[in-house]
Backbone bond lengths (Angstrom), bond angles and torsions (degrees), N, CA, C in turn:
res aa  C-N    CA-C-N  psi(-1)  N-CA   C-N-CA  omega(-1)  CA-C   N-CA-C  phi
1 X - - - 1.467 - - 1.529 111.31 -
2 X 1.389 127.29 -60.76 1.579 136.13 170.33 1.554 106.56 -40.01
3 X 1.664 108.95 -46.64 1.405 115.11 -163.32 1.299 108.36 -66.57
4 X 1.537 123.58 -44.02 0.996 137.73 150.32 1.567 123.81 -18.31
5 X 1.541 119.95 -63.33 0.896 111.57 -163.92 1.837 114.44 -90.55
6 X 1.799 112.71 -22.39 0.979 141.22 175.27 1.991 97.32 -49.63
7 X 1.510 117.07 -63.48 0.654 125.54 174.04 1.629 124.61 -45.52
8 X 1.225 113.20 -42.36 1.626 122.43 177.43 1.491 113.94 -69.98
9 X 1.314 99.28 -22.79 1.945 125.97 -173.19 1.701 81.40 -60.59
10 X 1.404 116.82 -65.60 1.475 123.99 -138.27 1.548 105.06 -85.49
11 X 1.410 115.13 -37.67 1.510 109.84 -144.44 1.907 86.21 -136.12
12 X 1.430 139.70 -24.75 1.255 144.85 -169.70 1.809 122.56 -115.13
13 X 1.646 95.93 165.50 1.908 78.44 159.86 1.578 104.91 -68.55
14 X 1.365 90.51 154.97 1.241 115.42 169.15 1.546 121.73 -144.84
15 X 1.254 101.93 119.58 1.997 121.87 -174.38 1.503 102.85 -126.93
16 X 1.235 106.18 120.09 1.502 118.43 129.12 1.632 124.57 -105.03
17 X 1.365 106.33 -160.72 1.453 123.94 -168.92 1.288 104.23 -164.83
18 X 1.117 118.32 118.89 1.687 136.11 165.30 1.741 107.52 -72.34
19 X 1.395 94.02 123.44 1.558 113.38 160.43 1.368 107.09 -104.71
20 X 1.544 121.75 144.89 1.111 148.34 160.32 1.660 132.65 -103.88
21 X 1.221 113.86 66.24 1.916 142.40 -173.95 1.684 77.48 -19.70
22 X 1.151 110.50 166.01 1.394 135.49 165.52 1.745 124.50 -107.32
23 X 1.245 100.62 167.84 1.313 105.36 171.22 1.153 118.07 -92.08
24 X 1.563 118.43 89.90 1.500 114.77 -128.57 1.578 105.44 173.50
25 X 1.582 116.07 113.56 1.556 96.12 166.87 1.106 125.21 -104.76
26 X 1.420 116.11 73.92 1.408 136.88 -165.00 2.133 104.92 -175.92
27 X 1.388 92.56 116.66 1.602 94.64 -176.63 1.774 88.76 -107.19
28 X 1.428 148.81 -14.69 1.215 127.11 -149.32 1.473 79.45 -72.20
29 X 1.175 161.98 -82.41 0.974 144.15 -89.38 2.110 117.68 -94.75
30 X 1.685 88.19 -16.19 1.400 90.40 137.61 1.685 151.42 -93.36
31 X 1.473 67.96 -12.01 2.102 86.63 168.24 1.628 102.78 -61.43
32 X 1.588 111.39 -56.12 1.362 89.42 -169.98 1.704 130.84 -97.88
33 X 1.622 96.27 14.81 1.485 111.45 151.67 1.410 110.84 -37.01
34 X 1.365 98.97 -61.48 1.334 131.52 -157.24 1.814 107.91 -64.99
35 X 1.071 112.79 -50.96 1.304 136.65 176.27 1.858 119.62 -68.93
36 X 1.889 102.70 -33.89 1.430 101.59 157.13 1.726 128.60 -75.52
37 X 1.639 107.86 -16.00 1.141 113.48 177.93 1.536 117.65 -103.99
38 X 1.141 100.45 -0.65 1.815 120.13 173.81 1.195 101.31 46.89
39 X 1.439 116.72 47.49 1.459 121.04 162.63 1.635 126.47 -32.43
40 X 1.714 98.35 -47.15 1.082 122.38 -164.41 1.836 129.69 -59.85
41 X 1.513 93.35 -25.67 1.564 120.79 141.89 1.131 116.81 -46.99
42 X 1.119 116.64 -62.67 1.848 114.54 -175.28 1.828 117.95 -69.56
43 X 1.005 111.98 -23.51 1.694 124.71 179.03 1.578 127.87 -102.37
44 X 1.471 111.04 134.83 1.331 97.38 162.52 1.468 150.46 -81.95
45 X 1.941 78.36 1.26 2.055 95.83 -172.22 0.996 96.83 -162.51
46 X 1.221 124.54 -176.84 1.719 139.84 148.89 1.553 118.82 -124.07
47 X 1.029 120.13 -160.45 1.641 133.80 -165.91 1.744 100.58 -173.55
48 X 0.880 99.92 132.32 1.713 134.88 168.44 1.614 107.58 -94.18
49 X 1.334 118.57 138.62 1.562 119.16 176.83 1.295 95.78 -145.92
50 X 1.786 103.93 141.35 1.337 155.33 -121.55 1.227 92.47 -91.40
51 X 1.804 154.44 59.16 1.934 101.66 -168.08 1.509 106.47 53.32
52 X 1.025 150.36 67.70 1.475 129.50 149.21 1.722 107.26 -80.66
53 X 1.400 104.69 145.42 1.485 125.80 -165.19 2.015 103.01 76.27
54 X 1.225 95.37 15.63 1.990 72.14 -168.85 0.947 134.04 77.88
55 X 1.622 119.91 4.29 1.438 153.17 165.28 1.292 118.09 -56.69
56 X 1.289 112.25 122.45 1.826 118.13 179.16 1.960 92.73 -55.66
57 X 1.366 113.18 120.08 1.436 110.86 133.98 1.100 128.23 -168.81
58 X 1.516 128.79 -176.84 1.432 128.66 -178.85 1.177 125.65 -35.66
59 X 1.657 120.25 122.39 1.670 112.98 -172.01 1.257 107.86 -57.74
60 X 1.498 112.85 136.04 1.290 135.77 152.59 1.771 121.68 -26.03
61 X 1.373 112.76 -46.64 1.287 100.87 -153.51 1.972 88.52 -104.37
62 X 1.126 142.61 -30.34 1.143 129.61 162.26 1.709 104.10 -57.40
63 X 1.264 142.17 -51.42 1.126 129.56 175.15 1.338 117.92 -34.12
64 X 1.458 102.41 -50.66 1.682 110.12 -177.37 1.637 110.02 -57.76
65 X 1.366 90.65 -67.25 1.644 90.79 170.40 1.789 131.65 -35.34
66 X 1.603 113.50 -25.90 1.237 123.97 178.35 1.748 107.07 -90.36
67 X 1.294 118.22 -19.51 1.229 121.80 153.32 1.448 148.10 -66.46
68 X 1.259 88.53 -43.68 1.872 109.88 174.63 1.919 102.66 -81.06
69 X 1.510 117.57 -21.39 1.348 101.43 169.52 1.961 113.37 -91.55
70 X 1.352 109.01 -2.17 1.204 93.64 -171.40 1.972 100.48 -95.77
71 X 1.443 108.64 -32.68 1.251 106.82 -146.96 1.734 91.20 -110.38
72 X 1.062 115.62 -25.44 1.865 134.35 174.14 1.808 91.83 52.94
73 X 1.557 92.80 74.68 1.339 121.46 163.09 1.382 111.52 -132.37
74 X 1.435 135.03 153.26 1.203 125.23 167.07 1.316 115.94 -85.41
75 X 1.816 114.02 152.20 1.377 107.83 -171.34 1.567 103.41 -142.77
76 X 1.193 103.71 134.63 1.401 106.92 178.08 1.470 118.67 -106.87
77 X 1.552 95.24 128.75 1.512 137.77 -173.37 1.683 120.57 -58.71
78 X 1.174 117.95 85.84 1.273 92.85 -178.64 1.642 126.75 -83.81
79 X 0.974 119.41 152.95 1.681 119.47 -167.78 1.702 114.69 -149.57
80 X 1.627 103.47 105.92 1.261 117.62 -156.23 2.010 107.70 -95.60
81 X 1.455 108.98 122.94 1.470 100.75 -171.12 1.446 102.43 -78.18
82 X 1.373 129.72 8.25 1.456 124.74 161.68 1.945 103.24 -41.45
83 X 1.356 105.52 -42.07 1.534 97.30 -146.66 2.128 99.18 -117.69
84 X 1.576 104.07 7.38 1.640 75.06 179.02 2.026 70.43 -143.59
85 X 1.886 82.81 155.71 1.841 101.90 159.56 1.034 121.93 -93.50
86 X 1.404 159.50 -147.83 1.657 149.97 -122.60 1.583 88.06 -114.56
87 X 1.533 124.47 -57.15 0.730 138.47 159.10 1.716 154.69 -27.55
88 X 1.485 88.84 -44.74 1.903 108.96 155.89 1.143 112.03 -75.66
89 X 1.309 108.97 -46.34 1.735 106.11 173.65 1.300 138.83 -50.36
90 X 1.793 95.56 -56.84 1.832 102.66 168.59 1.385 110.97 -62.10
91 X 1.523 118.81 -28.27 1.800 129.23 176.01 1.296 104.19 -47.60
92 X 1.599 121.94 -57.66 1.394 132.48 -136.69 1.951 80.99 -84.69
93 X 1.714 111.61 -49.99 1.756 120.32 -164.34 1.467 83.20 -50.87
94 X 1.146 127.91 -65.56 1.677 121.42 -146.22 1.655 102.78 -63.03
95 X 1.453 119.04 -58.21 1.439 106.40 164.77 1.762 115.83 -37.89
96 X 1.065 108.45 -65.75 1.758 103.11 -164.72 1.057 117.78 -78.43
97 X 1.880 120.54 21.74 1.351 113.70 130.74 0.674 125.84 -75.16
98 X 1.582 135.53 -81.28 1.320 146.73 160.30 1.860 102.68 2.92
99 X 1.494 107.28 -41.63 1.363 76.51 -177.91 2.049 123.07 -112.46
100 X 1.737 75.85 26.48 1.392 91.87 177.45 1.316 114.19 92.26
101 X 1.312 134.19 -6.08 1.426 140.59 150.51 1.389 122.58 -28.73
102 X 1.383 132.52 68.18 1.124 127.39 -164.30 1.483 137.03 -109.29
103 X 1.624 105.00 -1.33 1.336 111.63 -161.65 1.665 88.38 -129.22
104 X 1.328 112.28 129.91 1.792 120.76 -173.86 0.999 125.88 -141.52
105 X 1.277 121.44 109.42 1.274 133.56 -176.05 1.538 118.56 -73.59
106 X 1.215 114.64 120.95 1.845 100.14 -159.59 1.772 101.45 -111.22
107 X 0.842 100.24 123.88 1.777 119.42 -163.61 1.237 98.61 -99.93
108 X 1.549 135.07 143.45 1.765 129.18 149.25 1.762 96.46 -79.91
109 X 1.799 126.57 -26.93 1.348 100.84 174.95 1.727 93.73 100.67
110 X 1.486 80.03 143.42 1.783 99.84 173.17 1.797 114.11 -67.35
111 X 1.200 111.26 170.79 1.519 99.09 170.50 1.584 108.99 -79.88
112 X 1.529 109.06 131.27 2.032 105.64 154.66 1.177 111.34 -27.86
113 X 1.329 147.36 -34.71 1.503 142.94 -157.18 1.154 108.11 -79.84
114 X 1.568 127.62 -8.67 1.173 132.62 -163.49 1.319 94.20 -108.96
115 X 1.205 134.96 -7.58 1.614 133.85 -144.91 1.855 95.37 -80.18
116 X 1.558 101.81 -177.92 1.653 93.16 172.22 1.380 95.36 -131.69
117 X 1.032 123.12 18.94 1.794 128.90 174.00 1.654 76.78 -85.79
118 X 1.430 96.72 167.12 1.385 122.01 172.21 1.668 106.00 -120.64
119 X 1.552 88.23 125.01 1.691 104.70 174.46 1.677 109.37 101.68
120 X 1.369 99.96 -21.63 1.628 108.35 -163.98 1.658 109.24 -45.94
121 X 1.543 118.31 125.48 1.377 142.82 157.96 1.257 134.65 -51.07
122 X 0.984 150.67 75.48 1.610 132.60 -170.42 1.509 103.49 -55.01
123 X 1.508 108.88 142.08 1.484 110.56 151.03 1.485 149.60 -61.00
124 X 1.516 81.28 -59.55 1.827 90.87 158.85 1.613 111.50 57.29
125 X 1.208 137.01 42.73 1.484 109.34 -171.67 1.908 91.60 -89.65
126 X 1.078 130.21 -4.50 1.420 125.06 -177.42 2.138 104.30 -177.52
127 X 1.346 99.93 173.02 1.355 81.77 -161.22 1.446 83.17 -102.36
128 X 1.395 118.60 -155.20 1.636 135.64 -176.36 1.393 114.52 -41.56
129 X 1.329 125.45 -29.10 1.468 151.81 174.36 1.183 107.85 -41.68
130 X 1.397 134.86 -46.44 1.385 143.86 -138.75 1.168 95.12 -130.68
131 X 1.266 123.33 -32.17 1.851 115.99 162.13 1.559 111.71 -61.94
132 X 1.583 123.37 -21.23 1.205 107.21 -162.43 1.752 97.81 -109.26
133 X 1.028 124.33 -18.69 1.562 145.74 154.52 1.696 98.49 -40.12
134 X 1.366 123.47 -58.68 0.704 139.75 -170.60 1.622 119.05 -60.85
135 X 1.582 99.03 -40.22 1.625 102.40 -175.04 1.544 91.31 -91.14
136 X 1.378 129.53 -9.15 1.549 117.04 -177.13 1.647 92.37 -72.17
137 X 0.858 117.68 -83.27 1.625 133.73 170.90 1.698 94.00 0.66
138 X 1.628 114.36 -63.82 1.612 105.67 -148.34 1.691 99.28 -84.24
139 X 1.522 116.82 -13.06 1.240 130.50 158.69 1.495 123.16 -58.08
140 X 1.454 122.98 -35.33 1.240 124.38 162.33 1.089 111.64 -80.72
141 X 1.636 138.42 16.18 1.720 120.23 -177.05 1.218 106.32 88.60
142 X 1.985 138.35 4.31 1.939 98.16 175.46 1.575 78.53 -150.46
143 X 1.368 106.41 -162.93 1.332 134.10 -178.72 1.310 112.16 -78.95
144 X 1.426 117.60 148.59 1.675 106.92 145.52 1.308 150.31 -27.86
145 X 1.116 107.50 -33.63 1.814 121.70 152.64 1.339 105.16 -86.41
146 X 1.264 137.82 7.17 1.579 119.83 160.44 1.478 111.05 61.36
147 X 1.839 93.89 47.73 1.728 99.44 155.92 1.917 94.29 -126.41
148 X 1.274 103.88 133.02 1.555 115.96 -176.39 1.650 94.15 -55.00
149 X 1.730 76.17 158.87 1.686 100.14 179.27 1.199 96.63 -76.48
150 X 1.976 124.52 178.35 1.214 136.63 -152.94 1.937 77.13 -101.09
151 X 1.380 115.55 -28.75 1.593 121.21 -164.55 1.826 85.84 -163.34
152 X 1.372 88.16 131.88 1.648 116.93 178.00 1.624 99.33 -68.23
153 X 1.552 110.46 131.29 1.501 117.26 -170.89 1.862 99.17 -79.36
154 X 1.315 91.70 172.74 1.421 106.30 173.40 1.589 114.57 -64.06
155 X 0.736 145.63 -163.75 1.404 135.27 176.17 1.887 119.58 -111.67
156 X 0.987 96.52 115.03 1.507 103.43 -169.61 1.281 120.86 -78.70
157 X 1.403 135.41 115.82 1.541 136.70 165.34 1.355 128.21 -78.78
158 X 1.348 133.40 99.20 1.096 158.59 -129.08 1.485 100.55 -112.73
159 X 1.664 126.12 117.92 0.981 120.62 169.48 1.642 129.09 -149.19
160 X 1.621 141.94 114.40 0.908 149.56 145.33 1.792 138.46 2.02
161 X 1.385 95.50 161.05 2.007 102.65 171.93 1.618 82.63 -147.48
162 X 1.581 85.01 149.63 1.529 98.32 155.86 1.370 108.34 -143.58
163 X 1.425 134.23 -175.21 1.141 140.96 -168.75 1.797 85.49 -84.28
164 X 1.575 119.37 167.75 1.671 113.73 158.61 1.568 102.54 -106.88
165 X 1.548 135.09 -9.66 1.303 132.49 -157.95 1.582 98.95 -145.06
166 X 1.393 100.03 134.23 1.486 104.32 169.63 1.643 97.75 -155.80
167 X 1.927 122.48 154.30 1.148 101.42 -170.24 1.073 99.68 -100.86
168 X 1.784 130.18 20.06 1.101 131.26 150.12 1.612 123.56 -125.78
169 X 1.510 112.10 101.35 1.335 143.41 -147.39 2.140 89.04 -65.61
170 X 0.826 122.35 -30.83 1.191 111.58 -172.79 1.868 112.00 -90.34
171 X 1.350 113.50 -19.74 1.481 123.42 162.20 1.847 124.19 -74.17
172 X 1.979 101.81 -2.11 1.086 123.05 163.03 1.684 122.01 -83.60
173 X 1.413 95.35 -30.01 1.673 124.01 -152.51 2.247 87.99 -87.14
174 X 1.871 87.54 -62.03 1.473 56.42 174.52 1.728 152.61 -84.40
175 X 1.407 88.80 9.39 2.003 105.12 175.88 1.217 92.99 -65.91
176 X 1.165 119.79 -46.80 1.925 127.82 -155.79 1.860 86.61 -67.94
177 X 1.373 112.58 -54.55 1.635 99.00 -167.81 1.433 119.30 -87.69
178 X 1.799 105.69 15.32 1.498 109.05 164.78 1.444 104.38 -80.48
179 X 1.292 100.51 -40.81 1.819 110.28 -153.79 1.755 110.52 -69.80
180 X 1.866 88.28 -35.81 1.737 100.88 173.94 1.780 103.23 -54.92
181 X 1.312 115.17 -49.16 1.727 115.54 -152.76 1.543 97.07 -73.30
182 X 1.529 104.73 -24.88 1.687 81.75 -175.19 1.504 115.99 -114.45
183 X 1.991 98.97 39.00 1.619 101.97 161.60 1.074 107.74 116.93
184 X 1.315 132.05 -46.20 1.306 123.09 175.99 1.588 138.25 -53.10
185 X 1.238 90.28 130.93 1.756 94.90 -152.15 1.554 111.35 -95.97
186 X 1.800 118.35 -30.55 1.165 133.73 149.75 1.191 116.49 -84.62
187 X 1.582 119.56 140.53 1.472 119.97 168.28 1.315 97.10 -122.26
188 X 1.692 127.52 109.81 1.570 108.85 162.40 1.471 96.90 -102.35
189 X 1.417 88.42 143.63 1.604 114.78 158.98 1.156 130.15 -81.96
190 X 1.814 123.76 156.15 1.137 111.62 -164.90 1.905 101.12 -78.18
191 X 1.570 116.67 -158.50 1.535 97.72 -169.47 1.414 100.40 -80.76
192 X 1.922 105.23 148.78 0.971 128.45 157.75 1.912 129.86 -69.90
193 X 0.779 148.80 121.25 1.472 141.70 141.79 0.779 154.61 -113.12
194 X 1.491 103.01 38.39 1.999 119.72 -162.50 1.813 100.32 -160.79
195 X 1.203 105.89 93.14 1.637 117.90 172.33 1.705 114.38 -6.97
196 X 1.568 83.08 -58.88 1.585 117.00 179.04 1.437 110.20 -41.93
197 X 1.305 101.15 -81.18 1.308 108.22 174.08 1.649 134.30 -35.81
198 X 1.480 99.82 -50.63 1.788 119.41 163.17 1.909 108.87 -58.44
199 X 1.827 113.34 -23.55 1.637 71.34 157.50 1.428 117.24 -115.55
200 X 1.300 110.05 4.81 1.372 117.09 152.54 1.900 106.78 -20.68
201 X 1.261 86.50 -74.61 1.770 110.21 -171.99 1.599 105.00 -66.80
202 X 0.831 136.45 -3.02 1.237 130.09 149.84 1.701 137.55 -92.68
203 X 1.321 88.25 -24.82 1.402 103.63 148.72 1.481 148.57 -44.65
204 X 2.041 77.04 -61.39 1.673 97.77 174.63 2.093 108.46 -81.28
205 X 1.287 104.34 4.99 1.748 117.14 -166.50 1.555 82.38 -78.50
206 X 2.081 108.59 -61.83 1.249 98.27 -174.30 1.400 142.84 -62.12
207 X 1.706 105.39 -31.25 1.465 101.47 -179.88 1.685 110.12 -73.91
208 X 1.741 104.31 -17.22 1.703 90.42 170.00 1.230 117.08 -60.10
209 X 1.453 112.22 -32.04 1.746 100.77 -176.08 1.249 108.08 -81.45
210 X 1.254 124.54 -50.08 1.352 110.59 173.23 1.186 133.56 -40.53
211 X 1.489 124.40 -13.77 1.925 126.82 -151.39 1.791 71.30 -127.12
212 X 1.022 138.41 -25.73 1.528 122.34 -164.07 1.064 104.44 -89.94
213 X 1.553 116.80 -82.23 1.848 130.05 165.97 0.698 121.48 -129.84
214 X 1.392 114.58 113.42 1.335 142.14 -170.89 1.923 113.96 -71.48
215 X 1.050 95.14 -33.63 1.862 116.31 -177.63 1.067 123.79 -132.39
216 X 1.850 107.10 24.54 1.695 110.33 153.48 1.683 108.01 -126.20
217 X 1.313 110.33 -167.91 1.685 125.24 -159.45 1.580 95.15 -61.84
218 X 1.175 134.50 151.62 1.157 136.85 171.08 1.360 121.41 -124.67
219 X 1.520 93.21 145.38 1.515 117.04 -166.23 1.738 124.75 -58.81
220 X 0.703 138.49 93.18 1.542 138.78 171.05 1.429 133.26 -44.62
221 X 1.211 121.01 110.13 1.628 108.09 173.94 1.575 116.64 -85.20
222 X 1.373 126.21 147.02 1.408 122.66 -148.76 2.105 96.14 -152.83
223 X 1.468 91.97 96.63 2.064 104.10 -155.06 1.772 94.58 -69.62
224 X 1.706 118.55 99.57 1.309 119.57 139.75 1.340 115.25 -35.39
225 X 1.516 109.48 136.23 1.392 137.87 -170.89 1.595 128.74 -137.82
226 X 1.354 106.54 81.01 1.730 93.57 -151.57 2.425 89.70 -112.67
227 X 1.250 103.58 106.62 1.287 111.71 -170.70 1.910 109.57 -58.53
228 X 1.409 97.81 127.88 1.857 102.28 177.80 1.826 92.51 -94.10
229 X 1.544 81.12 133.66 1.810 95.57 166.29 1.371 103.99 -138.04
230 X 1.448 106.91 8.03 2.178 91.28 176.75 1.663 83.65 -139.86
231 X 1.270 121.77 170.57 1.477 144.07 -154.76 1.643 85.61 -107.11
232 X 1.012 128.62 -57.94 1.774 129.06 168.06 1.727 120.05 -45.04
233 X 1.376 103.96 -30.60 1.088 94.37 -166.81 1.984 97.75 -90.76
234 X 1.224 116.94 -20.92 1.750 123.71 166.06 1.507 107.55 -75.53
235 X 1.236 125.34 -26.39 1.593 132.62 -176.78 1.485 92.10 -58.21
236 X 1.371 117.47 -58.57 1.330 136.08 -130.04 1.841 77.44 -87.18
237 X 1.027 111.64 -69.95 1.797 122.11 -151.14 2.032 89.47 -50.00
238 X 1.384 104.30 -42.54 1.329 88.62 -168.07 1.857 121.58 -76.55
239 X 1.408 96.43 -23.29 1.368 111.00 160.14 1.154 148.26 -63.62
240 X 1.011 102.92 -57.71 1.669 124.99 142.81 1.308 165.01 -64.38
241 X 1.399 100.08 -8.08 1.702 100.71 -165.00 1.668 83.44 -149.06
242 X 1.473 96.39 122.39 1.674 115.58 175.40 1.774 102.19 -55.95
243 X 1.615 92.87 157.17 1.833 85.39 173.42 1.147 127.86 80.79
244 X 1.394 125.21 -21.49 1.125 138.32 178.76 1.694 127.70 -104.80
245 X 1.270 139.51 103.51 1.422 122.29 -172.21 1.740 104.97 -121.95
246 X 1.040 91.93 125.89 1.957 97.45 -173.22 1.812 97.02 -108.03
247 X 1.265 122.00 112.51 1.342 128.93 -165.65 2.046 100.15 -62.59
248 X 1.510 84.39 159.67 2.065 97.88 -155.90 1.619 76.29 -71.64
249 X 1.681 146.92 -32.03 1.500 117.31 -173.67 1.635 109.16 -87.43
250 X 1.376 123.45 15.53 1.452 115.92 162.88 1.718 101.19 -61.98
251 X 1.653 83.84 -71.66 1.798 96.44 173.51 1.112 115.87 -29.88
252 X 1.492 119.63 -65.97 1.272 101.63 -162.46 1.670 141.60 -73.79
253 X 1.516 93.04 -4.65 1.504 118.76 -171.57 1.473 88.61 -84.97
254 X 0.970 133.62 -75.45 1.500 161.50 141.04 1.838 96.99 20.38
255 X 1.542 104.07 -70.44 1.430 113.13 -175.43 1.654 120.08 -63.81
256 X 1.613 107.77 -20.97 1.453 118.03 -162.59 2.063 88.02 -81.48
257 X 1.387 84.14 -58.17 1.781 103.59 160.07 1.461 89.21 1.79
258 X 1.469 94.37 -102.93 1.583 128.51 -145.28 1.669 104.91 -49.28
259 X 1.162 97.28 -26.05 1.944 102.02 175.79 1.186 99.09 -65.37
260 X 1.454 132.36 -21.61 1.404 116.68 -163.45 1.635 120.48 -104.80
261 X 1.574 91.75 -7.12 1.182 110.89 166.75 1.972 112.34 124.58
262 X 1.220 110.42 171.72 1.304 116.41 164.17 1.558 126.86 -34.23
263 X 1.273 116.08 -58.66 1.443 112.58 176.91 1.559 114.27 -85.06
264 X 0.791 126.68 -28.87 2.314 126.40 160.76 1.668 86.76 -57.72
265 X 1.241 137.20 -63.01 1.444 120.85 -161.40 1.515 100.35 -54.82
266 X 1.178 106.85 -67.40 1.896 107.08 -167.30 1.700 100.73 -46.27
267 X 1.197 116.75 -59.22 1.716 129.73 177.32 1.439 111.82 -35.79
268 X 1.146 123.92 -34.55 1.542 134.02 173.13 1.220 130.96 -88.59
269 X 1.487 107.68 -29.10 1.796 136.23 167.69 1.268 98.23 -57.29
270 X 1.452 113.40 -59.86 1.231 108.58 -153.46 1.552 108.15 -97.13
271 X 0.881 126.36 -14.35 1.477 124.87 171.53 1.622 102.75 -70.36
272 X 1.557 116.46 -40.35 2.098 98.22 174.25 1.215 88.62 -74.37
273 X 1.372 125.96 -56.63 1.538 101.41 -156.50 1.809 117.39 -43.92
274 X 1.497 107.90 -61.77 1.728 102.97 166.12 1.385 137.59 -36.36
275 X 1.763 112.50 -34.93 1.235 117.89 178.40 1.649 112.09 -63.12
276 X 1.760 102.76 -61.40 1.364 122.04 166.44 1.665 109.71 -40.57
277 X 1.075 139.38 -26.42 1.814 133.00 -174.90 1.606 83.81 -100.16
278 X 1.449 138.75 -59.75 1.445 121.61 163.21 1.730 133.60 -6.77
279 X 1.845 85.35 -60.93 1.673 95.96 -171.60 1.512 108.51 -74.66
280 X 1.090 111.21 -37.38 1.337 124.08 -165.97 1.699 113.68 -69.19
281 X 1.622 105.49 -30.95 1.315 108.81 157.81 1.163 154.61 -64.21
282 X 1.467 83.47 -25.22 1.590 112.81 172.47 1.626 119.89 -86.05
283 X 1.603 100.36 -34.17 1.641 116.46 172.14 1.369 106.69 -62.83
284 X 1.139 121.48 -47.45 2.127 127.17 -160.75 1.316 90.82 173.86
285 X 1.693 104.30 104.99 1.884 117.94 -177.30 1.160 76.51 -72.98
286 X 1.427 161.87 86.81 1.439 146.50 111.17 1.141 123.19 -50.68
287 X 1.328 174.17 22.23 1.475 142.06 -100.35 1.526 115.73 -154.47
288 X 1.640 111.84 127.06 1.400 97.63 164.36 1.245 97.43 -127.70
289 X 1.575 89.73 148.61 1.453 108.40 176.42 1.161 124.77 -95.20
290 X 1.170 141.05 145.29 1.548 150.17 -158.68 1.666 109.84 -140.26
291 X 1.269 135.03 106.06 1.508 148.91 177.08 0.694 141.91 -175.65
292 X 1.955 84.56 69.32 1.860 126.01 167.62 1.659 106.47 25.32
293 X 0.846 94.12 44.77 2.032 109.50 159.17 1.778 90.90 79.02
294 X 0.874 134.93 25.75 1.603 134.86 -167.41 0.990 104.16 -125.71
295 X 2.322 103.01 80.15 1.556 129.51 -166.08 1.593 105.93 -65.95
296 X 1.312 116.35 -44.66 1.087 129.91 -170.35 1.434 121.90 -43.60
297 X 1.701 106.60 -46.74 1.348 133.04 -169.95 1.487 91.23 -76.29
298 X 1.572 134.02 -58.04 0.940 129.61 165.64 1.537 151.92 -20.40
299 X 1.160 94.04 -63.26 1.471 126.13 139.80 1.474 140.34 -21.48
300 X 1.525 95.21 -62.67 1.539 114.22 162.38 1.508 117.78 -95.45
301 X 1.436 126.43 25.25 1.353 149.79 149.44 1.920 115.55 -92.74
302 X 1.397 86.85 -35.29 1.850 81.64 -179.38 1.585 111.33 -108.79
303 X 1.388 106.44 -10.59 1.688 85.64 178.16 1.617 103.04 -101.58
């Protein structure tokens, strides 16, 4: 199943789809979202996310696990060092082999300050770096301190984020050739929306491998895709959230949109957003898609 998808990473298209667990102790009820819209046809994997924002929710890696037995796709786990030390982590890796948990997305995690618990701490003992250090280690047979396992784990697929925009393209280049040196074999980016930009990032994918290792496995860039259907919600992404640049004619098409009402906005959202997952397929089928549990929208992005 991993090999499978590892393989599509390197040499094929390759699609996932991000799920977002709930605040909720109960995940079926996005499983069979998922399962009424037979998403699972259209994708080669999924992804589980961590708490994003610092948000109480359903663990990531049992989610995954409730995925990969229903749909027998591989799904990658995300696991944020905001919330575990050296220890929770290798705890959490050794469980989510055993239960076949194999593909991990290694996060440093939102800040605690954002959290909605009260008082909540970040952990922090290292950022994404040391999660993937970590799966090299359990990949050779031992621990992080480099005492062997009792039994050599299954083999773990190790995977990354990077920013997609920076206004200095080489402070992009080197995250990409940190993340390559310490294993990571997927790099998704946050969302893309500018052709341009996506080969920007493929560019800077190659000279990371080239300037990092030249004569080991190489790192993959893999174009986040998160679809705009309201003029607030592109206001916001370009305003707000580092890493991210949504070009001034999204907006502005977007804004003429919204004068025309509710359905011209969505009608316009979604026609760049589709074109943009179009181009991008055709540029490097890499792609995961991201839409905050909004299967539907999804859906009518991949078929």
């Amino acid at each position: 199943m991993f090999d499978t998808l590892i393989e599509k990473l390197n040499n094929s298209t390759y699609i996932t789809l991000e799920t977002t667990p709930g605040h909720s102790p109960v995940f079926l009820p996005t499983i069979e979202k998922i399962a009424e819209l037979e998403l699972d046809k259209y994708v080669d994997g999924f992804s589980t996310t961590d708490n994003p924002l610092a948000k109480l929710k359903y663990n990531a890696l049992f989610a995954a696990k409730m995925l990969q037995d229903r749909f027998h796709k591989p799904v990658i786990a995300t696991m944020a060092m905001r919330d575990r030390n050296k220890i929770a982590l290798q705890s959490d890796l050794l469980g989510a082999n055993e239960a076949d948990v194999r593909a991990i997305l290694a996060l440093t995690g939102d800040p605690a300050t954002m959290s909605d618990q009260p008082h909540t701490k970040g952990v922090f003992e290292g950022d994404s770096t040391l999660l993937l250090d970590i799966i090299s280690a359990f990949n050779s047979g031992m621990n992080y301190a480099g005492k062997p396992l009792a039994q050599e784990p299954k083999h773990i697929s190790p995977f990354a984020v990077v920013n997609s925009y920076a206004k200095n393209p080489k402070t992009l280049q080197k995250k990409i050739q940190k993340k390559i040196k310490h294993g990571a074999i997927g790099i998704i980016t946050q969302p893309v929306y500018d052709v341009e930009n996506a080969k920007l990032l493929l560019e800077l994918k190659e000279n990371a491998n080239r300037e990092c290792c030249p004569d080991k496995k190489k790192g993959e860039i893999i174009f986040g895709i998160f679809p705009i259907t309201k003029l607030r919600t592109a206001q916001f992404l370009s305003a707000h959230v580092p890493g991210i640049n949504v070009p001034d004619i999204w907006i502005e098409k977007l804004r003429v949109a919204h004068e025309r009402g509710a359905e011209e906005e969505y009608k316009i959202g979604f026609e760049l957003s589709k074109k943009l997952f179009e181009d991008l397929k055709e540029l490097h089928p890499k792609i995961h898609l991201m839409t905050a549990n909004q299967f539907q929208v999804a859906k009518d992005i991949l078929i």
